[in-house]
C-alpha positions in Angstrom: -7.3 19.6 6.8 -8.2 15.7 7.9 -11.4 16.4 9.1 -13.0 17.8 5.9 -10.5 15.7 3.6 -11.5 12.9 1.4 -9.3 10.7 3.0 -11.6 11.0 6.6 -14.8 10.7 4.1 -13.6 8.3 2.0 -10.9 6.0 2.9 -11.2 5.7 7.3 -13.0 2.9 8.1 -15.1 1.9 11.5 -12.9 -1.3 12.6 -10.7 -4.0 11.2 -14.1 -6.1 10.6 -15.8 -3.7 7.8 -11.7 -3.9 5.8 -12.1 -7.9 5.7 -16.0 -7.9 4.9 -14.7 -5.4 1.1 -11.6 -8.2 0.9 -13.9 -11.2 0.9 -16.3 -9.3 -1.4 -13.7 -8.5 -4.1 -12.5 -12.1 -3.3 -16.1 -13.7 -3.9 -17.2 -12.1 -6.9 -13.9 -12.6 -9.2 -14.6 -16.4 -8.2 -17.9 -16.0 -9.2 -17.3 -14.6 -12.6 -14.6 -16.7 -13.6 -16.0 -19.9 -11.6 -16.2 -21.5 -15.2 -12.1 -21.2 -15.7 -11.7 -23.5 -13.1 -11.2 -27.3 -13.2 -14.7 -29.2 -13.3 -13.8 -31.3 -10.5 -12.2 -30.7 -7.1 -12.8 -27.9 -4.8 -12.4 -24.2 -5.7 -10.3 -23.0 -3.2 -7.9 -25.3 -4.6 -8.0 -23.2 -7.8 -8.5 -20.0 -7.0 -6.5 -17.8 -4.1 -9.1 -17.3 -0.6 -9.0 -14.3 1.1 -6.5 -15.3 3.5 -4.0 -16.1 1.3 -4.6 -12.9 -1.0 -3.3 -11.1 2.2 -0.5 -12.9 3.0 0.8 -12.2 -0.6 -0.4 -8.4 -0.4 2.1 -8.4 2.6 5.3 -10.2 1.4 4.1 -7.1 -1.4 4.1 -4.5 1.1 7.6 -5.3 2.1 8.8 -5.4 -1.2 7.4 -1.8 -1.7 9.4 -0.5 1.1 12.6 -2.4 -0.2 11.7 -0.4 -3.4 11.4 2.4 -2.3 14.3 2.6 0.2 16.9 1.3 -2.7 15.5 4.2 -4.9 17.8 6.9 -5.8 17.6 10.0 -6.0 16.6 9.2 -1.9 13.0 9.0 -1.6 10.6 11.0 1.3 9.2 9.3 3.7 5.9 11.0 2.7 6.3 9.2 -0.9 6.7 6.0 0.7 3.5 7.0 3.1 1.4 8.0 0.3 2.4 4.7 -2.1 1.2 2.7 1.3 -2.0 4.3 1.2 -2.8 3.4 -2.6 -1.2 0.3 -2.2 -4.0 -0.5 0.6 -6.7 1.2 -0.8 -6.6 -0.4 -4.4 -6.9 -3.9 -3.1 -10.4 -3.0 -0.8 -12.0 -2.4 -4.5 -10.2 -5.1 -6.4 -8.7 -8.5 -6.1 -4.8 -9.9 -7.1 -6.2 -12.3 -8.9 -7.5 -9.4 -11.6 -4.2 -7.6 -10.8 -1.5 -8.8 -9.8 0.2 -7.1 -6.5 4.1 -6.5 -7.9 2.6 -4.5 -11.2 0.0 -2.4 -9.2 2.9 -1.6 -6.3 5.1 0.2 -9.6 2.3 2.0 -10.0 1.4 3.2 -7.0 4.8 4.3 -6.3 5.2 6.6 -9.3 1.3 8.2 -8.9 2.8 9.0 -5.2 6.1 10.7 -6.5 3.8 12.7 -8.8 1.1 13.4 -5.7 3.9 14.1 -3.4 6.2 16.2 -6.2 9.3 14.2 -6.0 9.9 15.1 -9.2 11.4 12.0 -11.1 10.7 10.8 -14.7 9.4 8.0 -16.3 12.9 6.9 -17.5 14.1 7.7 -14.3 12.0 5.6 -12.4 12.3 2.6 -14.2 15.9 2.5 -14.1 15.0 1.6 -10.1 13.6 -1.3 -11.5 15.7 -4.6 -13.0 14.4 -6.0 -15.9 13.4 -4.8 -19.2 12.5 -0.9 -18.3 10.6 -0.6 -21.5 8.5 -2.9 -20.4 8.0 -1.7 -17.1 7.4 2.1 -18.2 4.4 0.3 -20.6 3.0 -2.0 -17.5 3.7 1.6 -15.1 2.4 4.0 -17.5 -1.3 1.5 -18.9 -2.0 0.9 -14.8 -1.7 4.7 -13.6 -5.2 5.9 -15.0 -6.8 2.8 -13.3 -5.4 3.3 -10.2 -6.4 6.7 -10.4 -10.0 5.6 -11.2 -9.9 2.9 -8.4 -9.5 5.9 -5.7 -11.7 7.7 -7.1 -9.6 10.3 -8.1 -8.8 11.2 -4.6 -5.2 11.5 -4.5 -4.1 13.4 -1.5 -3.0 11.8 1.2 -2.4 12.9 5.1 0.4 11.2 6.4 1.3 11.5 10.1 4.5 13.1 9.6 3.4 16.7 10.1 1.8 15.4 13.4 4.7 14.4 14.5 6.7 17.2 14.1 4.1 19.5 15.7 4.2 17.1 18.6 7.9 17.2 19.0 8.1 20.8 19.0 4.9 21.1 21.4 6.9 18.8 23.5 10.1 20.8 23.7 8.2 24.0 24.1 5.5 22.9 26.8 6.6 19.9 28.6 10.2 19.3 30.6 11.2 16.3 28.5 14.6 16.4 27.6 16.5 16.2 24.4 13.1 15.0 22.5 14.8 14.6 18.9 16.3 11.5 21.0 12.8 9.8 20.0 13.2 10.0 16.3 15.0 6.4 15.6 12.0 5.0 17.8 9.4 7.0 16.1 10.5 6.4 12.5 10.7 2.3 13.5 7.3 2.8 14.8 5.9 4.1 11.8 7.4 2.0 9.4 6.0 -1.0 11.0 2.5 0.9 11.5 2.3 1.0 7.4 2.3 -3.1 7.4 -0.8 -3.0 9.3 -4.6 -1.4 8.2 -4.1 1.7 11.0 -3.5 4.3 8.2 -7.2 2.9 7.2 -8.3 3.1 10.5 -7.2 5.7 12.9 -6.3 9.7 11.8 -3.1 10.5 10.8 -3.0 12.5 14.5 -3.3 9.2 16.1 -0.7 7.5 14.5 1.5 10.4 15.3 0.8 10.6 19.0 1.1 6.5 19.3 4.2 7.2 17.7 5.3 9.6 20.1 3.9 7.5 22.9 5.8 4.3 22.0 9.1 6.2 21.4 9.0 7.9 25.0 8.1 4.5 26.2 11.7 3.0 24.6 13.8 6.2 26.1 12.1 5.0 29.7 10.1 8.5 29.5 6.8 9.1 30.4 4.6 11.8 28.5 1.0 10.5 30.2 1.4 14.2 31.9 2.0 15.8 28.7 -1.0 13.5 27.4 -3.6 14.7 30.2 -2.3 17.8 31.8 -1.7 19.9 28.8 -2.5 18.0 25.2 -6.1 18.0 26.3 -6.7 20.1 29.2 -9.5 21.6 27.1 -11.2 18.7 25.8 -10.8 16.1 28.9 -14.0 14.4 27.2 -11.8 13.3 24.5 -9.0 11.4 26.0 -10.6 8.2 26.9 -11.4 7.9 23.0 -7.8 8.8 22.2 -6.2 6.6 24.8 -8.2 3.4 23.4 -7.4 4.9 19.6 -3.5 4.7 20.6 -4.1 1.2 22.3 -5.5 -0.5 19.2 -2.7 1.3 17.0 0.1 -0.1 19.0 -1.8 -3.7 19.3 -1.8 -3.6 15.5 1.9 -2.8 15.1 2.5 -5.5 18.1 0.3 -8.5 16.7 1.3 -8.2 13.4 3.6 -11.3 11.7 5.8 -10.9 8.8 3.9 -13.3 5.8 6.0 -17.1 5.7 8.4 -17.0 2.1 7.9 -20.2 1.7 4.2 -19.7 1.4 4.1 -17.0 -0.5 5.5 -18.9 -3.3 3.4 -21.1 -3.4 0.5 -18.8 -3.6 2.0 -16.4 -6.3 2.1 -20.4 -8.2 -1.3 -20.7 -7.4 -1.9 -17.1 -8.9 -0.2 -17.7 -11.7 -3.5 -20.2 -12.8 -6.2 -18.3 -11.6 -5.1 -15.0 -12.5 -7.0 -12.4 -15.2 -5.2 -13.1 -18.4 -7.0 -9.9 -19.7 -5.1 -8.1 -17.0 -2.0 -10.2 -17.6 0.6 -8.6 -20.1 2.2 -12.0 -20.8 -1.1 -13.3 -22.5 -2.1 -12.5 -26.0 -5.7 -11.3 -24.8 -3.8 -8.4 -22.6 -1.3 -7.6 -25.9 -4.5 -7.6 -28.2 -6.3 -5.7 -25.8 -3.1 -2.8 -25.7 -2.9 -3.0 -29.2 -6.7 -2.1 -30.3 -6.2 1.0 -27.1 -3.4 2.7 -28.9 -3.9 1.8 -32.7 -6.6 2.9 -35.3 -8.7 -0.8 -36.1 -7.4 0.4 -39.9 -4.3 1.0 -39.1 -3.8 -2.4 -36.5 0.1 -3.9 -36.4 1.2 -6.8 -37.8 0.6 -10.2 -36.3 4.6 -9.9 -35.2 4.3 -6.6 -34.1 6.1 -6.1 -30.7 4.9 -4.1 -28.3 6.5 -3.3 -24.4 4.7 -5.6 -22.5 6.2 -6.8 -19.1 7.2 -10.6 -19.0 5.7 -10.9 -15.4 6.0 -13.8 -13.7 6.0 -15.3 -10.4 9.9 -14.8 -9.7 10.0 -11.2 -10.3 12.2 -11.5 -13.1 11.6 -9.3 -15.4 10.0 -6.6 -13.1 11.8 -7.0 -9.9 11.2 -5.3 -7.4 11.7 -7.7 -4.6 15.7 -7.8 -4.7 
């Protein structure tokens, strides 16, 4: 259940305020422990990413998770794509893009979630959703998925508001007059979609975002559940509604106020990354290759100079990994 889960321990936050305060962090120590990488002159916001522009490239990245995930076949869940959000989101509180860069960590989390979830896909399987060299994206998949397991500290389940939903629609077709309330799906499944651009699942219960959900779709069919709401949702616990009714106001604010990231600076931040980035975590660099090879070799039995290993060509255009088209 929610209440006693990890997720509500772990992973809910008070407000938007305590999110951006952990962002800033990660943001502010990477700078400070590869300050000495940068150029000796000029400013170093001109070298390294600032915290606003790490989240307008973890956005454009958000979207390209979805387009991911929506082109995968066999058809994905919903709960899948829910669950990929969630590690998606909580990976970069504790770390920053500039140690690893957004499109490699997205793979990742989408296969840990197919696991989680049991869509049962396999390795090979999953990479042919991805264009590119797939041995190369099964080695970048397969070396991230124990560190993003570590990351969330190994808690892995996730509760997505799609069984509050459903227990909402059939409360509502059992208790209150409402017509025909399947007729709020297409409204309810928009909703949520955009609700996973924005921090909610990080903020508000997965109950929550189902009922705002719910809320938002009556609004578009010109229905009004605010009877449903006070007369029979929480007849029992009247001293509870007035935190729920401000709960569902800040989750639809979030989903109203939020703006799609500019492409055109995007680009030029992922060129910006492309400098300041981790080469340790970069599998186009030598240190990331030597690293990989000393992990899986014995030091007496190391390979040859030219040995070739399946390391993802990353870069900026999503190339070799691509995900984003």
């Amino acid at each position: 259940m929610y209440p006693l889960s990890s997720q509500r321990r772990s992973w809910t936050f008070a407000n938007e305020e305590q999110l951006r305060v952990f962002r800033v962090e990660q943001n502010t120590k990477y700078i400070e422990e590869h300050e000495a990488e940068a150029p000796s002159t000029g400013n170093l916001n001109d070298f390294f990413l600032t915290p606003e522009e790490e989240r307008l490239l973890l956005k454009q990245y958000e979207i390209y998770l979805v387009d991911f995930c929506r082109r995968f076949e066999p058809p994905m869940p919903k709960c899948v794509i829910g669950t990929a959000f969630h590690y998606f989101k909580r990976f970069y509180l504790n770390n920053t893009p500039m140690d690893y860069h957004p499109k490699e960590i997205l793979a990742t989390c989408v296969f840990v979630a197919c696991k989680v979830e049991e869509f049962n896909v396999s390795i090979n399987q999953f990479v042919n959703n991805i264009k590119g060299d797939r041995n190369k994206a099964t080695d970048i998949v397969l070396s991230n998925e124990l560190l993003l397991i570590g990351q969330l500290n190994y808690y892995l389940t996730v509760h997505n508001p799609f069984r509050p939903i459903e227990g909402f629609l059939i409360d509502i077709k059992t208790r209150s007059k409402m017509i025909n309330p399947d007729r709020l799906r297409p409204h309810i499944d928009s909703f949520i979609d955009s609700i996973f651009f924005t921090d909610a699942c990080m903020l508000h219960t997965p109950s929550q975002i189902g009922l705002a959900s719910i809320l938002h779709a009556a609004s578009k069919e010109q229905e009004n559940l605010d009877s449903y709401v006070t007369d029979l949702l929480f007849v029992s616990a009247p001293e509870r509604l007035r935190g729920l009714i401000e709960a569902v106001r800040k989750i639809r604010m979030l989903v109203k106020n939020y703006e799609p990231p500019d492409r055109e600076a995007v680009k030029a931040i992922e060129k910006k990354l492309d400098k300041c980035r981790n080469q340790n975590n970069n599998p186009d660099s030598e240190l990331y290759k030597e690293r990989l090879r000393r992990l899986y070799t014995d030091e007496d039995d190391m390979p040859a100079e030219d040995a070739s290993f399946h390391i993802a060509n990353v870069s900026s255009d999503t190339s070799a990994m691509n995900i984003s088209q």
